[in-house]
C-alpha positions, 0 to 999 in steps of 0.5 A: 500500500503505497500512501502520501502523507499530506504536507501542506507546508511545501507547495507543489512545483511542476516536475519540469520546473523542480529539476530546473531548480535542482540545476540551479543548485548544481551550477551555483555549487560547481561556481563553488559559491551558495545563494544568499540568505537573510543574516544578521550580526552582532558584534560586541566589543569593549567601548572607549571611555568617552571623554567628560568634556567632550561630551559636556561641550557636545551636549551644550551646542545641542542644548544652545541649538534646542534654544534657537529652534536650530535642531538640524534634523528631521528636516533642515530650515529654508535658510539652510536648504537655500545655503547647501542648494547648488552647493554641490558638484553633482552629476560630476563632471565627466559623468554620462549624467552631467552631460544630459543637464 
């Protein structure tokens, strides 16, 4: 009795289409190489002492910032998107994209 025990995790693949996949793999490990799968890494590592004044002096221009409503995030004043306007060579020159400007 020959029975098939129901597997509804993996879908059905057309037979044609499941060896296409299987020369797929076979080309990719001759090429001595694997597909790429989702990955994640944490490193710890043993941090610096942050310096006392540097901080103490960062966290007073923020503060001064905060007091003149100058926070440059999210999104930068008008005056300072003015500023930066054309401010940058981009396209490059000498690429394809400067020339279409």
């Amino acid at each position: 009795m020959n029975r098939r025990l129901p597997n509804p995790g993996i879908p059905k693949v057309p037979g044609k289409l499941f060896f296409l996949n299987l020369r797929l793999v076979d080309i990719v490990k001759e090429a001595e190489t694997w597909f790429a799968v989702p990955s994640q890494t944490i490193k710890i590592e043993k941090a610096e002492k942050i310096d006392g004044q540097r901080c103490a002096e960062a966290e007073a221009i923020v503060e001064q910032w905060r007091k003149e409503d100058q926070l440059p995030f999210p999104e930068l004043s008008d005056a300072e998107i003015e500023t930066l306007e054309d401010s940058l060579d981009y396209p490059p020159k000498g690429s394809p994209q400067a020339q279409k400007i």
